[in-house]
C-alpha positions as CSV (number, residue, x, y, z in Angstrom):
1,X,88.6,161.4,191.2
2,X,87.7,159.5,188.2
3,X,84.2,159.4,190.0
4,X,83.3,162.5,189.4
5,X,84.5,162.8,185.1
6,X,82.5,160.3,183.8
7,X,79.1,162.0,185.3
8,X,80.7,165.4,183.8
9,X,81.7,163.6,180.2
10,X,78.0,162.1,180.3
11,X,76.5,165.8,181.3
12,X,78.2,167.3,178.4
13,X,77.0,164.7,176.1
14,X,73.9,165.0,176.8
15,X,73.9,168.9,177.0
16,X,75.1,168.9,173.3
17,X,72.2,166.6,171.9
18,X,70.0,169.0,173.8
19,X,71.6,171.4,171.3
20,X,70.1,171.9,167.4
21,X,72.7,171.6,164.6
22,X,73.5,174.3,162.8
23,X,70.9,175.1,159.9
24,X,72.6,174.8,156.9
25,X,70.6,177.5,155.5
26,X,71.8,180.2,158.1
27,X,68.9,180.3,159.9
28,X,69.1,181.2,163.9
29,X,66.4,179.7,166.2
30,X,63.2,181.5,165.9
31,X,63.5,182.6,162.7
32,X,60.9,181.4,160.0
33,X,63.3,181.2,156.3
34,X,60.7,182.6,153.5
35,X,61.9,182.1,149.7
36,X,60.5,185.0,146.9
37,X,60.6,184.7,143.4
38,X,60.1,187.6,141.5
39,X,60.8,189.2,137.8
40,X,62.2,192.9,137.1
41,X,61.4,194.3,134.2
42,X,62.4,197.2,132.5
43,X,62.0,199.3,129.2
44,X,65.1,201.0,127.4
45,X,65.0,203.5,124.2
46,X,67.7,201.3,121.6
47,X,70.1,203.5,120.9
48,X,72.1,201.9,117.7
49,X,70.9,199.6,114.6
50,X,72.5,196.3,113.0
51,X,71.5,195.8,109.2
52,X,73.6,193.1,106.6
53,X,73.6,194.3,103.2
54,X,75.0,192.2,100.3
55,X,75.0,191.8,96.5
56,X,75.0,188.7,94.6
57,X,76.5,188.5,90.6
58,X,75.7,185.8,88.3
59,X,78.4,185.6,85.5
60,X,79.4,183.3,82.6
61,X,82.5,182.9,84.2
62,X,83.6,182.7,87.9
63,X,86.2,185.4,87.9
64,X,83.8,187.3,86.1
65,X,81.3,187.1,88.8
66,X,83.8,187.7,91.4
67,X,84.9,190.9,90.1
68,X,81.2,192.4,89.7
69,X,80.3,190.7,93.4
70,X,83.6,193.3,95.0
71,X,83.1,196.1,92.5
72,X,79.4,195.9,93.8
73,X,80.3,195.6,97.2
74,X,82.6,198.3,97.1
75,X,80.3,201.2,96.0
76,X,77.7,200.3,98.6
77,X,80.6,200.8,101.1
78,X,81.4,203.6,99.6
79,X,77.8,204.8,99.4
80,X,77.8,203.8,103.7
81,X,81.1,205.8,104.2
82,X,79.9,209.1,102.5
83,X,76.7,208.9,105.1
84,X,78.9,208.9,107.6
85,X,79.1,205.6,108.7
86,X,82.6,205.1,110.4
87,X,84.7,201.8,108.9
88,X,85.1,200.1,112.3
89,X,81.3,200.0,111.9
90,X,81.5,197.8,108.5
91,X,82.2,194.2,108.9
92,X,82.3,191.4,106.2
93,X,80.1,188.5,107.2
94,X,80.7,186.4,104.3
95,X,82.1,186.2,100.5
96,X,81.0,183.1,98.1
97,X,81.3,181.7,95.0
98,X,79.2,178.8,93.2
99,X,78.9,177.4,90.0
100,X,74.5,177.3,89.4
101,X,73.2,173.6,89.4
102,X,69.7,174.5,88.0
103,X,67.3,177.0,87.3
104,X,67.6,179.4,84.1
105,X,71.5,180.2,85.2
106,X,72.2,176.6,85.3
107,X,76.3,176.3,84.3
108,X,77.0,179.8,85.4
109,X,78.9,181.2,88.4
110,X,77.2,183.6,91.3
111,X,79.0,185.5,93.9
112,X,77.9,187.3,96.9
113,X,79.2,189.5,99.5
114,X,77.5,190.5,102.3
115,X,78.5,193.1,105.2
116,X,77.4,194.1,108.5
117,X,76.5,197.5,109.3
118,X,76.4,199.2,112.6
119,X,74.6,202.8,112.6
120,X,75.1,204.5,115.6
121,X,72.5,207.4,115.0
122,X,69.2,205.8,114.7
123,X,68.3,209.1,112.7
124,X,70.4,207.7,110.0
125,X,69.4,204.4,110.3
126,X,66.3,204.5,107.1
127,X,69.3,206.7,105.2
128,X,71.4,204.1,105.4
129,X,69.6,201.4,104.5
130,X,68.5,203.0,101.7
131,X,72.2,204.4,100.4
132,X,73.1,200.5,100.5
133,X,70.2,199.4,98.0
134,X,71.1,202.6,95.8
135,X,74.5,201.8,95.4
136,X,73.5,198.0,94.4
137,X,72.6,195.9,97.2
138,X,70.1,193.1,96.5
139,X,70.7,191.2,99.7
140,X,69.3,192.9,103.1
141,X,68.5,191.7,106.6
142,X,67.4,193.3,109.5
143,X,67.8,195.8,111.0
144,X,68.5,194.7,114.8
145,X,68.3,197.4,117.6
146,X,70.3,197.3,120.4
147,X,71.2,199.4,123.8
148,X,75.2,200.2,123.7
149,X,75.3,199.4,127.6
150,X,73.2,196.4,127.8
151,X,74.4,196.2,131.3
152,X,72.7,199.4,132.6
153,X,69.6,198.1,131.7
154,X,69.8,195.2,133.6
155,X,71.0,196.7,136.3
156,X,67.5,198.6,136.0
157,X,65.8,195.6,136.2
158,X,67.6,193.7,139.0
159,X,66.6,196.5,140.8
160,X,63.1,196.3,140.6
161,X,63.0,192.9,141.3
162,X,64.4,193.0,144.6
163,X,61.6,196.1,145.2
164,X,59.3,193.5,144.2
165,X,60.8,190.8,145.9
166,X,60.9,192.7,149.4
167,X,56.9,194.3,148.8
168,X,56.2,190.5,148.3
169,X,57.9,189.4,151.6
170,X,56.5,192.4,153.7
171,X,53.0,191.2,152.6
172,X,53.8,187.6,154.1
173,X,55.4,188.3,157.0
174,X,52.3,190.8,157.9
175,X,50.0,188.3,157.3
176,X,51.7,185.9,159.4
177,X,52.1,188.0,162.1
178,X,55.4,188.0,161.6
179,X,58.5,190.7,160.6
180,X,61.8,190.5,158.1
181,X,64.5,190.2,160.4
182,X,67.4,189.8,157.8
183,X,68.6,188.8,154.7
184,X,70.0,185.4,154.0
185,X,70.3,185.1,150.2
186,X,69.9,187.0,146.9
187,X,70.2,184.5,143.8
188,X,70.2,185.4,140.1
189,X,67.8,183.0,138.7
190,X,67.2,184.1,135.0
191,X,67.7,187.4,132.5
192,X,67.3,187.9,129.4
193,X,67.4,190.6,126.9
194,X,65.1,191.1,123.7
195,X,63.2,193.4,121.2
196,X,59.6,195.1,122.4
197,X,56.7,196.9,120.5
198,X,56.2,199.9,121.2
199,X,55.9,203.5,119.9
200,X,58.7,204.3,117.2
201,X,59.5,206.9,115.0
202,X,60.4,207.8,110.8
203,X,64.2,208.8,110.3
204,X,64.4,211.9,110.5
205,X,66.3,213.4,107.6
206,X,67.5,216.8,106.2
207,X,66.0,217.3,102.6
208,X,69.5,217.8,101.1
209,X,70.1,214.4,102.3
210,X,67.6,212.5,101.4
211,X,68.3,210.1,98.4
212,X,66.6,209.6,95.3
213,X,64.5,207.1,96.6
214,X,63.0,207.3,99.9
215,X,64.2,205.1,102.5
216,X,62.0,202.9,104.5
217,X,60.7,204.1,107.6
218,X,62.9,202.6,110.8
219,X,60.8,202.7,114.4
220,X,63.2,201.2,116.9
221,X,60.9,201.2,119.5
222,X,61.6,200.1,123.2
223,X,64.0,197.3,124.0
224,X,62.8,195.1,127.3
225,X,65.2,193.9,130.0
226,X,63.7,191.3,132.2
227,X,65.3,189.4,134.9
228,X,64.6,186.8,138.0
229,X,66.2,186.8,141.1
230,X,65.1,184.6,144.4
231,X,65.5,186.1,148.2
232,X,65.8,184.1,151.1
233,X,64.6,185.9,153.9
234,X,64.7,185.6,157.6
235,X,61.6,186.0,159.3
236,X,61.0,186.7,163.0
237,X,58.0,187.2,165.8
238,X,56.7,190.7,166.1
């Protein structure tokens, strides 16, 4: 008996070095693995605008300054509020106060006080802008345009990278004679999310609201969504 089961232990030894290890990157055998890189890339209309608007006081006296930085500050709010813009949509970025070290106001005290403001009609955008520097703001910045649903967009462009991804792959495995049998692997490589030129547009504004001064013109433009994804695919003979 114990003639025979060493020939069958050394049989199925040697059958399971006959046999390949698995490949770690889920390929069976015959099948060729093909990487793709490729970029999606999409175009969105922004549909809000980020500005900061701010005053600054210079005063003999700190608390002087103070009080003109927040009665300053307060009208342009006020100013922001009668446009319509909602109060959630005013943030304070920063308040500060500093004795002058040099210059012509050496000795004396400036304050400023700066805000955020988010418009959520781009029609309003120029308006708004130019309420804030009517009511007294001497400090502005931006504005910023951004898409509320960010995530949408890239969606959008995830899309079209597999589409490009899988045109790419079909054009390789035809040239080598080969055809996509599966799958293996989708990986997000990169995305990123930023401002684009493109064709904008003045504010459009009802004569009865249109301020003393006009308002500059805001174009918002497009807003470009581009992303990078890899595919592992299995490819297979014809």
């Amino acid at each position: 008996m114990r003639a025979f089961v060493l020939p069958l232990l050394l049989c199925a030894a040697l059958a399971a070095c006959d046999k390949p290890p698995p490949d770690a990157r889920g390929l069976q055998r015959d099948e060729v693995l093909l990487q793709v890189s490729a970029t999606g890339h999409v175009e969105t209309r922004p549909d809000e605008a980020r500005f900061t608007a701010g005053v600054s006081t210079v005063a003999p006296t700190a608390a002087a300054a103070g009080t003109g930085s927040n009665e300053a500050i307060n009208r342009v709010v006020a100013a922001l509020r009668a446009l319509g813009i909602r109060a959630e949509d005013i943030q304070t970025r920063s308040i500060t106060l500093n004795r002058v070290e040099s210059g012509p106001n050496r000795g004396r005290f400036e304050a400023s006080n700066q805000i955020e403001v988010r418009v959520r009609d781009l029609n309003k955008a120029g308006q708004a802008i130019g309420a804030a520097t009517e009511a007294g703001a001497n400090i502005l910045g931006g504005p910023d345009f951004d898409v509320a649903d960010p995530e949408a967009a890239s969606n959008g462009a995830y899309a079209a990278a597999y589409r490009a991804a899988r045109a790419r792959a079909e054009a390789y495995s035809v040239a080598a004679g080969l055809r996509i049998d599966r799958i293996l692997a989708i990986r997000d490589v990169t995305g990123q999310v930023g401002p684009m030129v493109g064709q904008g547009f003045d504010a459009d504004m009802a004569a009865n609201q249109a301020p003393a001064v006009a308002p500059p013109p805001v174009m918002p433009g497009r807003n470009s969504s581009e992303v990078r994804i890899r595919v592992d695919f299995a490819l297979v003979a014809q």
